[in-house]
C-alpha positions as CSV (number, residue, x, y, z in Angstrom):
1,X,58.4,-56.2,50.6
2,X,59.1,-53.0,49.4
3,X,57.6,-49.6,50.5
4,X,54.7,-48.1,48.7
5,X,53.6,-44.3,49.0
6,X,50.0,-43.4,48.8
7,X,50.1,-40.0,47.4
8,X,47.2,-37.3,47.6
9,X,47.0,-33.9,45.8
10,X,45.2,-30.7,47.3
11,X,42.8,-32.8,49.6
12,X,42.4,-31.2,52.9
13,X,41.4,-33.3,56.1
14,X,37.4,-34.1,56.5
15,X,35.8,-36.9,57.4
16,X,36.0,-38.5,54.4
17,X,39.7,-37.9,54.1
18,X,40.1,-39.6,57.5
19,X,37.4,-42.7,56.5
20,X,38.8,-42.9,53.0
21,X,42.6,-42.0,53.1
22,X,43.6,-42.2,56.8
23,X,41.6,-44.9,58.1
24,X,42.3,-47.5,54.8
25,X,46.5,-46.4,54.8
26,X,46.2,-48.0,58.6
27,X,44.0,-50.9,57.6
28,X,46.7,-51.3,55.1
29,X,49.9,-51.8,57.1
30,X,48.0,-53.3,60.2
31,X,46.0,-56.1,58.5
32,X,47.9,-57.0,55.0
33,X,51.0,-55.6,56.4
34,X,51.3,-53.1,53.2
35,X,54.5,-50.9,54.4
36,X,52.6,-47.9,52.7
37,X,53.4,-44.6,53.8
38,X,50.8,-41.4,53.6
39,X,52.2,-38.1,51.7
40,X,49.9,-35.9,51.3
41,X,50.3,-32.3,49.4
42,X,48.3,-30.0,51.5
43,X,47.3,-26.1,50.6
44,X,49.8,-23.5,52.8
45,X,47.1,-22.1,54.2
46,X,46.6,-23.6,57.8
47,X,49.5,-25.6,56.9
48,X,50.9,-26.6,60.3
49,X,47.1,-27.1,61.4
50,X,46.5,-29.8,58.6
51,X,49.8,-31.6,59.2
52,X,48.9,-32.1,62.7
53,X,45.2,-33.2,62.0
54,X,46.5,-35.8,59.3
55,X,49.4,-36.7,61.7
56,X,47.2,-37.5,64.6
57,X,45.3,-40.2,62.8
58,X,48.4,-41.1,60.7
59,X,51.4,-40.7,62.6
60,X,54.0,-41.6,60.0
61,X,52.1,-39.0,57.1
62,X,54.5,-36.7,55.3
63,X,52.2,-33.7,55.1
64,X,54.3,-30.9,52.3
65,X,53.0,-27.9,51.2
66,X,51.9,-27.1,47.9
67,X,52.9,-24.3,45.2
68,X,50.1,-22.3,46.1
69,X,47.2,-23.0,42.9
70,X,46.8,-26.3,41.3
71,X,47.2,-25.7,38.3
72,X,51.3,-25.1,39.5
73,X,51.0,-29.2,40.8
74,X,53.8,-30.2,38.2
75,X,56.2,-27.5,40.3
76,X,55.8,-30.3,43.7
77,X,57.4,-33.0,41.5
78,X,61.1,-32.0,42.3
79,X,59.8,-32.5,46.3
80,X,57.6,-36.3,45.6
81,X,61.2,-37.4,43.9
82,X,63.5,-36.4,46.8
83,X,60.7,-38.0,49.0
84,X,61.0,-41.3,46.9
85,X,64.7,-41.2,47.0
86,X,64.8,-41.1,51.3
87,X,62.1,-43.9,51.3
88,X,63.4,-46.0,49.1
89,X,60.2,-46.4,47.4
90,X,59.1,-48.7,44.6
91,X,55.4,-47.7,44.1
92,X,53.1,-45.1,44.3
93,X,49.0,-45.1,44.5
94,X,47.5,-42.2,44.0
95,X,44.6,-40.9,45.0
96,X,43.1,-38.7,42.2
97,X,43.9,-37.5,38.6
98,X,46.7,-34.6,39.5
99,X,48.4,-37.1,42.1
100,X,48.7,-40.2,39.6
101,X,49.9,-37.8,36.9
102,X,52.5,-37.1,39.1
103,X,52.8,-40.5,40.5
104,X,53.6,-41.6,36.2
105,X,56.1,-38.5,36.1
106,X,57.8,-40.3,38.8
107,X,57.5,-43.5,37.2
108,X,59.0,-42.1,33.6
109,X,61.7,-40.0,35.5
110,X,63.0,-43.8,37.0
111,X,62.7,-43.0,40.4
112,X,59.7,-45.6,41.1
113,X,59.2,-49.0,39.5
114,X,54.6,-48.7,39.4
115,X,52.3,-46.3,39.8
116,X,48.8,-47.0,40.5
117,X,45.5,-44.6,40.4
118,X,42.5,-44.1,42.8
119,X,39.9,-42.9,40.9
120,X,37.5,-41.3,42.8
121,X,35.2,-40.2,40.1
122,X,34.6,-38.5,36.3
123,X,36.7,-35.7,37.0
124,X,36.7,-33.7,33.8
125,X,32.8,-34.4,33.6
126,X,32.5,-32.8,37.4
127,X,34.5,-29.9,36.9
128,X,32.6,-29.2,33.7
129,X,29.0,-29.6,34.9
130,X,30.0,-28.0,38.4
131,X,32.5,-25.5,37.7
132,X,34.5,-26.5,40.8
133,X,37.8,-25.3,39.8
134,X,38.7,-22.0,39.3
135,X,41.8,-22.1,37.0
136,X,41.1,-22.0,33.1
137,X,44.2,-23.7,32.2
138,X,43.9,-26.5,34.2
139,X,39.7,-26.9,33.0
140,X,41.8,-26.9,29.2
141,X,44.3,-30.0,30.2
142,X,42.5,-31.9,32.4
143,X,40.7,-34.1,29.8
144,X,44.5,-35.1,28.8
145,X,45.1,-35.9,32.1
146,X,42.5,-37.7,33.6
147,X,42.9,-39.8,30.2
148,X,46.4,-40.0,31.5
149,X,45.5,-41.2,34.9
150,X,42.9,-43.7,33.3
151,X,45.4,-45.4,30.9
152,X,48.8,-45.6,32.0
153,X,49.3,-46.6,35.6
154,X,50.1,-50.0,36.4
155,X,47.3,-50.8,38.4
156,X,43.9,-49.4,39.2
157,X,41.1,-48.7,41.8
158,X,37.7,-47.7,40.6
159,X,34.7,-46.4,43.4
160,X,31.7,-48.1,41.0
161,X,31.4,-50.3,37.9
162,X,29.7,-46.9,36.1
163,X,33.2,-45.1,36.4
164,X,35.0,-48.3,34.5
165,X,32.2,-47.7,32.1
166,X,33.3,-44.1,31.9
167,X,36.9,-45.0,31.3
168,X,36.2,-47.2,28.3
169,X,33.4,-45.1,26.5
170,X,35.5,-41.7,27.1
171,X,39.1,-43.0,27.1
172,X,39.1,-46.4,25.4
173,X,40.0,-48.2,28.3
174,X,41.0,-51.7,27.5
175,X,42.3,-53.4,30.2
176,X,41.3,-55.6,33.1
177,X,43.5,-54.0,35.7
178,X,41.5,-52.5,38.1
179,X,39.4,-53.8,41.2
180,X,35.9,-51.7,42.1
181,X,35.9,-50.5,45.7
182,X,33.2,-48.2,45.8
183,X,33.5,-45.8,49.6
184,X,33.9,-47.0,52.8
185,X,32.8,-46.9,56.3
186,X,35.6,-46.0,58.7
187,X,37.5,-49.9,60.7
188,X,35.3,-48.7,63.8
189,X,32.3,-48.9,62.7
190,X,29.8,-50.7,64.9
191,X,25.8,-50.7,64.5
192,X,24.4,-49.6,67.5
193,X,20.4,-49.5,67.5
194,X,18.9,-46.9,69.2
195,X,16.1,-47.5,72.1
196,X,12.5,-45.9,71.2
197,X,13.4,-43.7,74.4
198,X,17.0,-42.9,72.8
199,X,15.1,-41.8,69.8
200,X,12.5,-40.0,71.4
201,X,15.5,-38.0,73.3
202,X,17.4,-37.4,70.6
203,X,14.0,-35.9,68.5
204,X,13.2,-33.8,71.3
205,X,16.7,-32.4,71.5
206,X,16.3,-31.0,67.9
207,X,12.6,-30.3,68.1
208,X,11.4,-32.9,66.2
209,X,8.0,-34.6,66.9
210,X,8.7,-38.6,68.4
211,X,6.2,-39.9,66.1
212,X,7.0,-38.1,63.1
213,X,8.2,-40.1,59.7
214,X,11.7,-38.5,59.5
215,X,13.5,-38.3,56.4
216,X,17.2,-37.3,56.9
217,X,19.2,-35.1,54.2
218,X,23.1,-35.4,55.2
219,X,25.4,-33.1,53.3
220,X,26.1,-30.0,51.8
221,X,23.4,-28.4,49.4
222,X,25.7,-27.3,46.4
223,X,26.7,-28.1,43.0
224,X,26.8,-32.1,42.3
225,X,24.3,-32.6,46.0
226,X,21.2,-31.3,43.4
227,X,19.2,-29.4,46.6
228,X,16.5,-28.0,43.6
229,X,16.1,-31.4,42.8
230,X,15.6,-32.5,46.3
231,X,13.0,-29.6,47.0
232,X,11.1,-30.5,44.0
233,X,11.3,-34.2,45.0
234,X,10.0,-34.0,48.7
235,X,7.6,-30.9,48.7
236,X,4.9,-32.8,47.5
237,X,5.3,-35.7,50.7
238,X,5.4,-32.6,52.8
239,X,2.5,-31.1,51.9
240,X,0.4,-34.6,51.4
241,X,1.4,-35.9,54.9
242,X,1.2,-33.9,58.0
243,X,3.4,-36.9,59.4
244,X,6.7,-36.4,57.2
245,X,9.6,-34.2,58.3
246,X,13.0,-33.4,57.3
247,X,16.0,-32.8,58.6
248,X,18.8,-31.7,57.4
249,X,21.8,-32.4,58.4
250,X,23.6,-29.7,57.2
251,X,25.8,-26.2,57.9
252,X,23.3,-23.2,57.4
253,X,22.3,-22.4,54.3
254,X,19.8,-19.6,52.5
255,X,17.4,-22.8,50.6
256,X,17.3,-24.1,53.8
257,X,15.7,-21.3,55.5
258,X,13.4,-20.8,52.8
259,X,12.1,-24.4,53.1
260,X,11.6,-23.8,56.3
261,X,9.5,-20.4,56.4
262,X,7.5,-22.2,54.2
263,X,6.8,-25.4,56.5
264,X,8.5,-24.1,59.6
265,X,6.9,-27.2,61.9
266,X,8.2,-29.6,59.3
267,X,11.9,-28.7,57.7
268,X,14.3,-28.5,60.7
269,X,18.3,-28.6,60.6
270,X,21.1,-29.4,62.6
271,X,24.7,-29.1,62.7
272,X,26.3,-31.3,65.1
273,X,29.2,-32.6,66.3
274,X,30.9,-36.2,64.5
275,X,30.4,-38.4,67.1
276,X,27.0,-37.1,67.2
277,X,26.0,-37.6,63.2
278,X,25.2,-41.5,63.5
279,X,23.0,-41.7,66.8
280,X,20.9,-38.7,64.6
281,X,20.9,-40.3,61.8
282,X,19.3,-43.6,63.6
283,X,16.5,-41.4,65.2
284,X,15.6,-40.9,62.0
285,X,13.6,-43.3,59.2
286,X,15.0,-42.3,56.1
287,X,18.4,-41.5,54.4
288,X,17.9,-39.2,51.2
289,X,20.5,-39.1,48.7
290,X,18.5,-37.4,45.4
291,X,20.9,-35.8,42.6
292,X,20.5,-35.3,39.2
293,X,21.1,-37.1,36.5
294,X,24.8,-36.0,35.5
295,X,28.2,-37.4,34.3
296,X,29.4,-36.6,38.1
297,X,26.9,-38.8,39.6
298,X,26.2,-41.4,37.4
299,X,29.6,-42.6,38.6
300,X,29.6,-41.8,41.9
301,X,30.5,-43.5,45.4
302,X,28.8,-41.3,48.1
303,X,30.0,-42.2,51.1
304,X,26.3,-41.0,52.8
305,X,25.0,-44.4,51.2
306,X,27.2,-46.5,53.9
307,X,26.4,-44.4,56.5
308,X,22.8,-43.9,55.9
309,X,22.9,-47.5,56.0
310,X,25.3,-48.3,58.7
311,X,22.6,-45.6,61.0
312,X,20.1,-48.4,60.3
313,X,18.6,-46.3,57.7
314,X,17.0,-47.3,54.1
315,X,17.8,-45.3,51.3
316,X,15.9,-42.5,48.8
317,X,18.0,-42.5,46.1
318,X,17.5,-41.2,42.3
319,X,17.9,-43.5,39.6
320,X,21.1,-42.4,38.3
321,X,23.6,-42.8,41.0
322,X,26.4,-44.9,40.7
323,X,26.2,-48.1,40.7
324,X,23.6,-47.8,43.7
325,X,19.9,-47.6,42.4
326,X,20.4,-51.5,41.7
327,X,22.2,-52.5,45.0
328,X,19.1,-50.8,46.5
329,X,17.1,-52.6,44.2
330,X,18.6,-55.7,44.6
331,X,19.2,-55.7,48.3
332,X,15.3,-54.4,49.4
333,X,17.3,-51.3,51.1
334,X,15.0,-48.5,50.1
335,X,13.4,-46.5,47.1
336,X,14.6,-46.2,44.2
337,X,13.3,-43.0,42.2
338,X,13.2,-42.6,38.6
339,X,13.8,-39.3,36.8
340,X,10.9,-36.8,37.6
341,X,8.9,-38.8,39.9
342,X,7.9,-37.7,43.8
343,X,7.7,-39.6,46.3
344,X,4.4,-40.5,48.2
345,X,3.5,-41.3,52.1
346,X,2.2,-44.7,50.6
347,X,5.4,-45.5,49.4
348,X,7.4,-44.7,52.8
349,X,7.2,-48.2,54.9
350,X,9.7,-49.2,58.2
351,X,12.7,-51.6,57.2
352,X,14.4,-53.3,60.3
353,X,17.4,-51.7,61.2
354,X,20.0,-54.2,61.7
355,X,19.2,-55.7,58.2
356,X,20.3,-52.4,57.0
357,X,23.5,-52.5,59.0
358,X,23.7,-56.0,57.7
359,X,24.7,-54.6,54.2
360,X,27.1,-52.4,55.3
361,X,29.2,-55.5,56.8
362,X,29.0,-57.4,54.0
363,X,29.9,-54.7,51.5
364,X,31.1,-51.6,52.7
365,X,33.6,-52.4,55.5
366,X,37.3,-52.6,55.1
367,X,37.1,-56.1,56.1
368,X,34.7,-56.6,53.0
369,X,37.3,-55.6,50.5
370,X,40.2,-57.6,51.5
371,X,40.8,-59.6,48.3
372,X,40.5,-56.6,46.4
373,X,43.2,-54.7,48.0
374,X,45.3,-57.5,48.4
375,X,44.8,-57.6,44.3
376,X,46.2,-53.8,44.6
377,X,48.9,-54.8,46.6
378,X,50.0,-57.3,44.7
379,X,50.0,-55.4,41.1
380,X,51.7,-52.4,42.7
381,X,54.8,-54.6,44.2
């Protein structure tokens, strides 16, 4: 079997670098025996920091530095060829439009047989509507290359069936190579339900009431995470039911506060450590995941669906998101809201925990997905 590189681009370590990247390069080489090795292109700033954080999870990684600024990537090609050259490699799947463009440079230049793209979203639509890159060069070409990155490889991964829909309505995509693995939940995950007096505990702890309906807001509140949206959504439940609360699990944050000077004994927050997110999220009732309706998340994967779920939690979710509103739909796992409609304290009932946890088993493990990454395997050999 020949080696394979999966290649990132300018994606610093997070939990979902370590669920998504990390944790599926292991699952890789321990349980289909893959003999993929992690490079990852990482920022000079806190460089030796990040290689050791990637390292400890992955302890084979090549970790390079970057020409400081994406919109230099072409300039780390000369680097990714010497590293195919010492690894002998035959493949690369890259995570992202800027690595597979490189990954297909590599691929023209001769030095790897396949190159195969992660897509991980509609990433001239996001930077676009969200304005998340600073470099107006890079905004110009990145149509071409995400078109690039959509067409050519060899082989393909897709997060949801929407973003295959993207492909062929914005790039004429044609083909049937790809496989949908939409995010995630990191190999350990393990459903563990929560006693009413570990709930109560955990409540307390955070100054929440133990008989309060809590919904649960995990995330950042910025661009594509739609926080107006979610204000205007769940204001009127907080003012109708003197029962509702929400938390968010968040960093600080200026909307938050305002919330909360508005219903201080109802809008709390928290900030907590990782192996402290799930046992909050199960003390809680409800997972929100309310965006607008946009090209970004009409395609999306977010990984809070899985974990929402995997906490034991049903869903809130907006009509629009990924490929999601129907699972919800189809699997009883929550509420499904269409564009401009609120929620009401009728609406919010109890679903049994482990059900939820159920779904993530079935569809959101690694375990789940085998046949579709042996499919990956297999096209990129």
């Amino acid at each position: 079997m020949s080696r394979m590189i999966y290649l990132t681009y300018a994606d610093q370590p997070s939990g979902v670098y370590s669920s998504q990247v990390c944790d599926v390069v292991n699952f890789l080489n321990d349980n289909l025996h893959a003999d993929i090795r992690l490079v990852a292109f990482v920022s000079l700033r806190n460089f030796f920091e990040t290689k050791k954080r990637i390292q400890s999870e992955v302890k084979d990684a090549i970790i390079l530095p970057m020409i400081p600024k994406a919109n230099y990537w072409k300039c780390s090609l000369p680097l990714l060829l010497i590293i195919c050259l010492l690894t002998r490699t035959k493949s690369i799947l890259a995570r992202g439009v800027l690595a597979c463009n490189l990954a297909l440079l590599c691929r023209k230049a001769g030095f790897i047989k396949k190159a195969g793209y992660d897509g991980r979203g509609a990433i001239a639509a996001e930077w676009s509507e969200y304005d998340v890159v600073p470099y107006p060069n890079l905004k110009i070409t990145i149509h071409h290359l995400e078109k690039n990155a959509a067409l050519n490889p060899d082989f393909r991964i897709s997060v949801s069936e929407k973003l295959v829909e993207y492909w062929k309505e914005r790039f004429s995509y044609q083909d049937d190579k790809h496989v949908v693995i939409p995010c995630l939940v990191n190999s350990s995950f393990k459903f563990q339900q929560l006693s009413k007096e570990e709930k109560t505990a955990i409540r307390q702890k955070h100054g929440i009431h133990p008989d309060a309906f809590v919904l649960v807001y995990s995330g950042s509140v910025s661009g594509w995470q739609s926080f107006g949206l979610v204000k205007q959504t769940l204001r009127p439940l907080l003012k109708e039911s003197e029962n509702a609360a929400l938390l968010f699990l968040s960093p600080p944050d200026k909307h938050i506060e305002e919330m909360q000077k508005e219903l201080p004994e109802r809008i709390f927050r928290a900030w907590v450590k990782h192996d402290e997110v799930t046992p909050l999220l199960s003390a809680c009732d409800y997972g929100v995941l309310i965006r607008e309706s946009s090209v970004t998340n009409r395609v999306a994967s977010p990984t809070k669906f899985a974990e929402y779920l995997g906490a034991g939690l049903p869903v809130i979710i907006s009509a629009g998101i990924g490929d999601y509103a129907d699972f919800v739909r189809n699997n009883r796992c929550g509420i499904v809201l269409e564009e401009g409609q609120s929620i009401s304290a009728a609406a919010l009932t109890r679903f049994p925990a482990e059900e939820m946890a159920s779904l993530v088993q079935r569809f959101f493990t690694k375990e789940s997905q085998v046949e579709s990454y042996r499919k990956v395997l297999s096209a990129l050999r």
